[in-house]
C-alpha positions as CSV (number, residue, x, y, z in Angstrom):
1,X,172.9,-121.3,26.4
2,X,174.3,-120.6,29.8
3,X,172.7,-121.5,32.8
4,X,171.0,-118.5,34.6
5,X,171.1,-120.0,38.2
6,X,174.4,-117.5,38.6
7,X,172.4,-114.7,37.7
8,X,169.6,-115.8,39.7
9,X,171.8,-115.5,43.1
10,X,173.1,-112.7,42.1
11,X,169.4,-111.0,42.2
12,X,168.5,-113.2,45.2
13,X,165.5,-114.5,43.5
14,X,164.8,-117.5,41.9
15,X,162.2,-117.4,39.1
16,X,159.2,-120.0,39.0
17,X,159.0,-119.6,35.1
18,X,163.1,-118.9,33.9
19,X,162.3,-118.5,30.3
20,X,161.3,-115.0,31.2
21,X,164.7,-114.1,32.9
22,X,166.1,-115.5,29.4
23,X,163.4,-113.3,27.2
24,X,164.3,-110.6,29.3
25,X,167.8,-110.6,28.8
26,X,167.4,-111.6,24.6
27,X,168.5,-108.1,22.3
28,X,166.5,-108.2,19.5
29,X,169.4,-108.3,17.3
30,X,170.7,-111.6,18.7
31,X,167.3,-112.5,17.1
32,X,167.5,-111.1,14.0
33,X,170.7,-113.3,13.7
34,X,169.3,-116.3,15.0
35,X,165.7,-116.6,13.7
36,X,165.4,-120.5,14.2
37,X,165.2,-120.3,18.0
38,X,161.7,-120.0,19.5
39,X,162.7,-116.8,22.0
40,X,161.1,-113.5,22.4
41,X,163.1,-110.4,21.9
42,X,163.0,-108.2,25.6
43,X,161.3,-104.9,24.4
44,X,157.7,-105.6,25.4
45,X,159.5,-106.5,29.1
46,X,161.4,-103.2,29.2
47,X,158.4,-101.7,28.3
48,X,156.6,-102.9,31.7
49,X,159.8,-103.0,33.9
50,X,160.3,-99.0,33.6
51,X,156.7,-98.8,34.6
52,X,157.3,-101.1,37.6
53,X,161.1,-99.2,38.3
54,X,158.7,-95.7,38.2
55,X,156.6,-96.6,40.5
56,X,158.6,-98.5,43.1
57,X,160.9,-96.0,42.8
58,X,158.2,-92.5,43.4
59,X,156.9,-94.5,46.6
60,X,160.1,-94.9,47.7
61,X,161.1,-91.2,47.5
62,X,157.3,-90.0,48.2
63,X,157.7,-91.8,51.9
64,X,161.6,-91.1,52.7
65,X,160.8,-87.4,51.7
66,X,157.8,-85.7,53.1
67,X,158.9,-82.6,53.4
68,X,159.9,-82.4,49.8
69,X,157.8,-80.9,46.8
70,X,157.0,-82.8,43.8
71,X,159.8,-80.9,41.8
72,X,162.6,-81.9,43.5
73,X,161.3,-85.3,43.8
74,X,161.1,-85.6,40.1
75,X,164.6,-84.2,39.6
76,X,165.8,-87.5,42.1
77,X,163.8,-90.0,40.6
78,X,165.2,-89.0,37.0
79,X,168.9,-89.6,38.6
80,X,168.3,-92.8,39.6
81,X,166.2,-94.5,36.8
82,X,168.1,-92.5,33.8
83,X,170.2,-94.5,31.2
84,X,173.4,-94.0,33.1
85,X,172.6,-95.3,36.8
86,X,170.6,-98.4,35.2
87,X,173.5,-99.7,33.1
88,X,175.6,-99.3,36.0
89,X,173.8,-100.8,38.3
90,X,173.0,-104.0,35.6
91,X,177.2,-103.9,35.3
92,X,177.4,-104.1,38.7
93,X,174.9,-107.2,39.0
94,X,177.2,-109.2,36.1
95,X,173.9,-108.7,33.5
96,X,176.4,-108.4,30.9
97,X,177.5,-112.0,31.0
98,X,174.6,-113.2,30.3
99,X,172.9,-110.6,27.2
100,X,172.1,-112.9,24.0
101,X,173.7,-110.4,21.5
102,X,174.6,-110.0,18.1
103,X,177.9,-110.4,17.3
104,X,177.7,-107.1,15.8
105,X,176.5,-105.9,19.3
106,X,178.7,-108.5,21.5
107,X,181.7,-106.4,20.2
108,X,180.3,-102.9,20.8
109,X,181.2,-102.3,24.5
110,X,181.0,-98.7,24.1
111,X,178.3,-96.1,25.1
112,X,175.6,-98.3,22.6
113,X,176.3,-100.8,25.1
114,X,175.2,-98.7,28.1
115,X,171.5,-98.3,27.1
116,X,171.4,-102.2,25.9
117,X,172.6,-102.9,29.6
118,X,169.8,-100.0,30.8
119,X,166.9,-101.8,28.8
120,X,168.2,-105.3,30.0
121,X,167.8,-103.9,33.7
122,X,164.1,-102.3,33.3
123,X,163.1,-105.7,31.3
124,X,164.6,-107.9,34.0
125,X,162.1,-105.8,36.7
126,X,159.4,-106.3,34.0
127,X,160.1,-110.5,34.4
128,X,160.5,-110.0,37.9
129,X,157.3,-108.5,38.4
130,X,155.2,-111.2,36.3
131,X,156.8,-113.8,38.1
132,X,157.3,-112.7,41.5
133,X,154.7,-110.1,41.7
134,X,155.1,-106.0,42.7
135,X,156.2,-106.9,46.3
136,X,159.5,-109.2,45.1
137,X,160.5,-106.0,42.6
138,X,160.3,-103.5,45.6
139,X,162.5,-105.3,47.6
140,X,164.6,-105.8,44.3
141,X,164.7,-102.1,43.7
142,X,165.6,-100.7,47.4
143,X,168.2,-103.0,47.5
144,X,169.8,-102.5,44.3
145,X,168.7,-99.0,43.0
146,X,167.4,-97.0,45.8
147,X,170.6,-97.0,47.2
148,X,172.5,-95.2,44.6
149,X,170.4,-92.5,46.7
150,X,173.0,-91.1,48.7
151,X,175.5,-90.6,45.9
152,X,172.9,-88.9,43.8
153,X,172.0,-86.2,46.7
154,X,175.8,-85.9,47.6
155,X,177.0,-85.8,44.1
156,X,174.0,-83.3,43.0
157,X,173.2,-85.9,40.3
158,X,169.9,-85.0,40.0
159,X,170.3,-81.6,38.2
160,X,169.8,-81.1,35.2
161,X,173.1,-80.4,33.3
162,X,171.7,-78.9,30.3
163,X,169.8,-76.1,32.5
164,X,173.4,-76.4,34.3
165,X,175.9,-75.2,31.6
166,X,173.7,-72.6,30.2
167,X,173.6,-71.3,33.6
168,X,177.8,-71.4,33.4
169,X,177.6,-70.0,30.4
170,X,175.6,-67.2,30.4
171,X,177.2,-66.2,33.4
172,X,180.6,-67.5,32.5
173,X,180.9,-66.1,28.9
174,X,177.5,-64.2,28.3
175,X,176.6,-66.9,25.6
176,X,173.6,-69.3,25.2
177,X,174.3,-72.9,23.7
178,X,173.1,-74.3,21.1
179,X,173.0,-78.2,20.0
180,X,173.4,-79.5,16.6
181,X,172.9,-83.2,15.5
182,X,176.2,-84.5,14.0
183,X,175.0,-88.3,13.4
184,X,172.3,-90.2,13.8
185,X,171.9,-94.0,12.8
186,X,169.6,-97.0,13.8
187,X,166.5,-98.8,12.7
188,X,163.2,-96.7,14.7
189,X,163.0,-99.4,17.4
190,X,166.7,-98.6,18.3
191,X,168.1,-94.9,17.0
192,X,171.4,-93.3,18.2
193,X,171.9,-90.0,18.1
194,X,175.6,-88.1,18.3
195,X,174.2,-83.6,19.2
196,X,177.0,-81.4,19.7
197,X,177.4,-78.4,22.2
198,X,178.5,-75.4,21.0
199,X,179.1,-72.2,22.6
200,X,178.3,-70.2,19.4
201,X,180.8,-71.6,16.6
202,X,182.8,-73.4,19.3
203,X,182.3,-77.4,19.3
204,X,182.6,-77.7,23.5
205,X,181.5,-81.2,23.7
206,X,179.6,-84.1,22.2
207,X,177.0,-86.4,23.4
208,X,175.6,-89.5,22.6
209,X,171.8,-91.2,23.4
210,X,168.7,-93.1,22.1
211,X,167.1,-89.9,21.7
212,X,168.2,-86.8,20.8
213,X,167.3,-85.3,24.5
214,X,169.3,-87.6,25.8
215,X,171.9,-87.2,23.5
216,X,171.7,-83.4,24.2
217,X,172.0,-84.2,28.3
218,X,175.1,-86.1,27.4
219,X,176.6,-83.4,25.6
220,X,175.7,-80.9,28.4
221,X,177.4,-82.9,31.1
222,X,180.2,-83.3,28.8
223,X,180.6,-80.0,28.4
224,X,180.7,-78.9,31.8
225,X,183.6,-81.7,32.4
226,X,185.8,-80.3,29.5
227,X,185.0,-76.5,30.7
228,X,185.5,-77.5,33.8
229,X,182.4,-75.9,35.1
230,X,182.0,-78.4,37.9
């Protein structure tokens, strides 16, 4: 297995104990296919890195924002710690090179990809923060997350775009949507879910998540691209 001194400067941090940066970045299929080696799948990591990513992340937005109400707040943290934003900011820090996959997953680069590299990011913070403590993951997360920021207020990123095309489209074409599951696949640990938009019995858009909400979201923002409701 690769070395993960690479990664390590890439985060700017180097880990007392690494085999939790390796746990953390281990897909529990790559498991599954390799059962001989004595490594721990990175769920229970992701599970206490979103915590950590939650929290560092409401602080942050609770003191740059006083003036705020807890609402919009809410609606900003969402943008930056959502499926999408995590993935890109793990692409961004080279995480991919170093996920122990399957190689069913290894050759899937496409959207089940993105929430792999999403869970990979939150159970990185979840290593971090056993082995460098809270203080290391804040000044992880404000220099690698919190400033996506700007681009989410700019970009209106933070609204919602289901509550966003029905707005369109009740105005637009006096219809509500509706969503429909078309597919859905995956062992409970690790469902997909393909929900389509339809504007009565118009198919607008698809979307694709771990859940169907977020499938539904997908399709939504979808939608408004092919409608061009922008």
């Amino acid at each position: 297995m690769e070395s993960l001194s690479r990664l390590e400067e890439k985060l700017s941090l180097k880990f007392n104990n690494e085999e939790l940066l390796r746990q953390a970045l281990t897909h529990r299929s790559f498991l599954n296919e390799n059962p001989s080696l004595k490594l721990s799948h990175n769920e229970r990591l992701e599970f206490l890195g979103d915590a950590v990513i939650e929290l560092v992340i409401t602080e942050a937005l609770f003191e740059r924002y006083p003036e705020k109400p807890e609402g919009e707040l809410t609606s900003f943290r969402a943008a930056l710690v959502n499926a999408k934003m995590l993935s890109e900011v793990s692409a961004d820090l080279g995480l991919n090179d170093f996920l122990l996959l399957s190689r069913g997953e290894a050759k899937d680069i496409g959207r089940a990809r993105q929430y792999i590299l999403a869970n990979a990011f939150e159970a990185v913070v979840g290593a971090m923060y056993l082995d460098q403590g809270y203080d290391a993951c804040r000044k992880f997360l404000t220099a690698f997350l919190f400033t996506h920021l700007e681009k989410v207020v700019s970009e209106e990123l933070y609204k919602d775009p289901k509550s966003m095309f029905q707005e369109e489209a009740q105005e637009r074409v006096s219809i509500t949507p509706t969503y429909e599951v078309m597919k859905e696949w995956g062992p409970d640990h690790d469902k997909h879910f393909v929900v389509g938009l339809f504007l009565e019995k118009e198919l607008v858009a698809e979307g694709e998540g771990p859940s169907k909400q977020a499938a539904q979201e997908e399709a939504a923002r979808n939608g408004l691209r092919v409608k061009n409701w922008q």
